[in-house]
N, C-alpha and C positions, 0 to 999 in steps of 0.2 A: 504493500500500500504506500508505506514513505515513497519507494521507489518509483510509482506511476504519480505519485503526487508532484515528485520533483519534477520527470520529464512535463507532467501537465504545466505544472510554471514554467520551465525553460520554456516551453514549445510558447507559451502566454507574452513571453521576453522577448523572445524572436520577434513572435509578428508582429510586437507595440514597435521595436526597435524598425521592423523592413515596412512598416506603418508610417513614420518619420519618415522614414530615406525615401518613399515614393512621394511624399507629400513635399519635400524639400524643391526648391524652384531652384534653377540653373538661369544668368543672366550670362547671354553668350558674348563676347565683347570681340568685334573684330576688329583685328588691328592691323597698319601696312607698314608700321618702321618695325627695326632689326629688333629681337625679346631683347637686348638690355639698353635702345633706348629708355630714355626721364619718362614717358609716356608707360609704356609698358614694366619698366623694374620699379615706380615709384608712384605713377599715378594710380593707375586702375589696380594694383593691388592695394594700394590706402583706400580705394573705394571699398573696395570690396570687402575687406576686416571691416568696414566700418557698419558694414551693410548687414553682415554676418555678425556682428556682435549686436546691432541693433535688434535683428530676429531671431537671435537665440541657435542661428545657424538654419535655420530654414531659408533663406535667400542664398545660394552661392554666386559667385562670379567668377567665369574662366574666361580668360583670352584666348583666342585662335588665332591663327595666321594664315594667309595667303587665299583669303575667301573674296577679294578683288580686289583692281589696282586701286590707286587714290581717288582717282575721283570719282570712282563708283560706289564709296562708302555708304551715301546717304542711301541708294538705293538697295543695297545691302540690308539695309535698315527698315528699310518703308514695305519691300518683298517678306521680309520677317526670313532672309537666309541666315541672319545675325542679330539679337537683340539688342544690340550697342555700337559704339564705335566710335571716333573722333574722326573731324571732317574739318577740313582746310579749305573757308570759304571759296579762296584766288581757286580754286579747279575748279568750278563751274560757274565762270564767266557769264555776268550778266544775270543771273541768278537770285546774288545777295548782294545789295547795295548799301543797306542801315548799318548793316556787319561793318564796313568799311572805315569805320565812326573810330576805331582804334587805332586801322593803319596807317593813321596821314604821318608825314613826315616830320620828327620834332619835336614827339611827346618826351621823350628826354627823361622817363622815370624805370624801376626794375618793371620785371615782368609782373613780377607779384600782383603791384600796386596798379599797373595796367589792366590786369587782368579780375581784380576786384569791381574798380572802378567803372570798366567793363558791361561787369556782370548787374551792376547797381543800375548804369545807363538805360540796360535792356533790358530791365524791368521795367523801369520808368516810362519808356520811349518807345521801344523797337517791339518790343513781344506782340504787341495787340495788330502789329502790323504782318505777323504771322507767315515769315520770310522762311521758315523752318516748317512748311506744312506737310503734314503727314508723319513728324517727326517730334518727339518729345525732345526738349532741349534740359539737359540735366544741367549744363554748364556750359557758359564762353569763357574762352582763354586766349592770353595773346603771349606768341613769343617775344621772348627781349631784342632787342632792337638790332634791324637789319645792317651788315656789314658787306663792305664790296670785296667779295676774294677773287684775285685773279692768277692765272698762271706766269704773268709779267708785271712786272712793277708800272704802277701809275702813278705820275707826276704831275699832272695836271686831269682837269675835267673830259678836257677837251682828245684826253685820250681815248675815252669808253668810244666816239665817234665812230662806228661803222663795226666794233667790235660784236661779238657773237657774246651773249651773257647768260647764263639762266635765270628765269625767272618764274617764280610760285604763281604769278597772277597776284589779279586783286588790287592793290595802290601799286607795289612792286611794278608794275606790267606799265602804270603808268609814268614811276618814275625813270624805269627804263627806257622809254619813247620820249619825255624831256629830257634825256641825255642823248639822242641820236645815235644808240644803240642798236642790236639784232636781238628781240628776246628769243629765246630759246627754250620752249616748253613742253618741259618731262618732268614726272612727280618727283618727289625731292627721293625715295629709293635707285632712281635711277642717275642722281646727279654724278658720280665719282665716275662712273663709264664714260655720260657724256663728255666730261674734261678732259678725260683721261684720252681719249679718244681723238680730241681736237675737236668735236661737235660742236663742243664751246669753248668761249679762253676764257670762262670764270664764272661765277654764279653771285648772288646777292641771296644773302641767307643769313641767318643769325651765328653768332659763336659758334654755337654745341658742334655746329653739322661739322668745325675740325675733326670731332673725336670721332663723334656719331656716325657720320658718314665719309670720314677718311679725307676731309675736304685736301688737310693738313698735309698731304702725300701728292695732290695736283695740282691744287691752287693755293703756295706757299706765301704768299705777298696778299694783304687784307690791309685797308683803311677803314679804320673808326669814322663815321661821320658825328660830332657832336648832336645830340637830340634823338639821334638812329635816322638811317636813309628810310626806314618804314619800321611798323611791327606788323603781325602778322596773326591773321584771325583765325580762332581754330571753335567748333560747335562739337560739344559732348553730348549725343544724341541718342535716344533709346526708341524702340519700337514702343507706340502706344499702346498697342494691344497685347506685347507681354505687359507691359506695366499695370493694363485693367485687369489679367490674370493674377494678379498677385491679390493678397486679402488688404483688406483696408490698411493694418496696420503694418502690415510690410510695404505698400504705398507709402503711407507716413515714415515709415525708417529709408526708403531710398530717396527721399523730397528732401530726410533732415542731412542724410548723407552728400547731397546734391545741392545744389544753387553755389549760394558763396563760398561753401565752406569747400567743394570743389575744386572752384574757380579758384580761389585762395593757395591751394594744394598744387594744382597744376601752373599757375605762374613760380609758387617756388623751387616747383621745378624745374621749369626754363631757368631762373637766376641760379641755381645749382649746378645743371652740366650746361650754362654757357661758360663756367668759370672755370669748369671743367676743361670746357675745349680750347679756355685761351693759353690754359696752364701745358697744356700735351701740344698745341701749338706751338709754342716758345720753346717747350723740349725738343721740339722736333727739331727746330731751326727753322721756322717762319717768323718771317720779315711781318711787322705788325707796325701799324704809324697810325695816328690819329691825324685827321685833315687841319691844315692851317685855318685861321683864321681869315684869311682871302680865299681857299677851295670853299669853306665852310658858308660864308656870303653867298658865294656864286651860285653854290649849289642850293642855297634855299631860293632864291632870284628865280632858277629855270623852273623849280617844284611848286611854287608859289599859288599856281591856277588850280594845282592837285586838289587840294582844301576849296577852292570857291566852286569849282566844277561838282565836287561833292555835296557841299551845301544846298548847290542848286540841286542835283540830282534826288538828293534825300527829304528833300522838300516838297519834290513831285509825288514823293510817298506820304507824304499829310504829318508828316512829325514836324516840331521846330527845331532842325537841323543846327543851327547856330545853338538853341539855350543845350543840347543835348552834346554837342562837340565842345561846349564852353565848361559844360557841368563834369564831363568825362577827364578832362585836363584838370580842374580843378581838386576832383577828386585824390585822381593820382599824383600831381605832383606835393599833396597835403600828406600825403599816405605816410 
């Protein structure tokens, strides 16, 4: 009798225990940089313990790889092949315009405080404008600020002229065409071939991509532009309809895991491996100069329209483009 009593509890143990495990939700998160990219070893597993400790462990989150190129992330998303994923507005041109609200040239603050400030804006301003449709947005984040790396030293502006460059899209795309430039557009996993290659002779991209993407091995010579030549707008985005499959209160533990506290997470991690990539950049032996105060003039002079072109454009959107670009600057550079 002891003996069929106990297999009756064990067998009672089992199935409470494989009762949990089916009931437990998986948030699938696709991802398109290298697993120890800041994105993948730093972000979305801080989501994910956060997520997991909120539900007791009934929420997990696991990254995949290679479920499509960059700029087919959102659609990844919105098909439900993926329940997650981070999406770099500049890949679908013409798309996301309010987004752009971070990239102008000049904010001049970390990532962090960009990407806070950011996330506060588009609450305020941008959401209701519903530029992410089909797609729950967890988090906006921007990288720290954009750097010109080339495979040959530049001395003046007037050298990028006719040059072959990469560029992300987005403000990038159009500071490149006020420099009379060639942009060059392939998603940022593809950039160290192109250069490597001669496709291009340099890219415009933030610090990290030295480490992250081996910039530091083809395009050893980089100019600092004071304020950043751009930052760069990135949406943390989840399928709606896993999120309406979850129970009420696991909704509430991914929303408290989500919004600023996010956004917060994922700029410290642009300010962490950019400083990364300037440090393994200088070890390598790249040439690094911050632009004179005559490049640094000139170069806000030809970018100048980038910002009123936007204004207007973001205004055809029904927001006040000016109090919302005024209030996003203000924020961060307080932060």
């Amino acid at each position: 009798m002891r003996k069929l009593g106990f297999i009756a509890l064990t067998g009672a143990i089992l199935a409470t225990t494989a009762g949990v495990a089916e009931a437990a939700s998986t948030i699938r998160v696709s991802s398109w940089a290298p697993p120890k990219h800041g994105m993948n070893s730093i972000v979305w597993p801080s989501w994910g313990k956060c997520i997991a400790d909120a539900t007791g462990g009934s929420v997990k989150v696991k990254v995949e790889y290679g479920l499509a190129p960059p700029p087919q992330q959102p659609d990844v998303v919105r098909d439900g092949v993926a329940d997650a994923t981070w999406m770099f507005h500049g890949y679908n041109p013409g798309r996301y315009v309010l987004t752009k609200v971070v990239e102008l040239p000049g904010l001049g603050t970390s990532a962090e405080a960009a990407s806070v400030a950011y996330w506060r804006i588009h609450q305020k301003y941008l959401a209701e404008k519903n530029e992410h449709k089909g797609l729950k947005v967890l988090a906006l984040t921007s990288h720290g600020a954009g750097i010109m790396h080339t495979k040959k030293q530049i001395n003046t502006l007037a050298d990028f002229k006719g040059m072959k460059i990469r560029l992300g899209g987005g403000v990038s795309g159009a500071v490149g065409k006020a420099l009379g430039l060639v942009g060059v557009r392939v998603p940022a996993p593809k950039v160290y071939e192109t250069v490597a290659s001669g496709v291009a002779d340099g890219v415009f991209m933030p610090m990290e991509t030295k480490k992250s993407f081996k910039l530091k091995e083809v395009a050893p010579f980089s100019i600092i532009m004071p304020g950043g030549v751009y930052y760069g707008s990135f949406g943390l985005v989840m399928n709606p309809a896993k999120f309406n499959s979850l129970s009420s209160s696991e909704q509430a533990a991914v929303d408290a895991c989500s919004g600023e506290t996010l956004a917060r997470t994922a700029g410290k991690m642009w300010d962490t491996v950019d400083a990364a990539g300037l440090i393994d950049a200088k070890a390598f032996g790249n040439t690094i100069v911050t632009a004179s105060d005559a490049m640094t003039k000139e170069f806000y002079s030809m970018v100048a329209h980038i910002e009123t072109d936007w204004i207007k454009d973001a205004a055809k959107k029904g927001i006040n483009s000016k109090a919302a670009l005024a209030e996003l600057r203000d924020i961060a550079r307080s932060f």
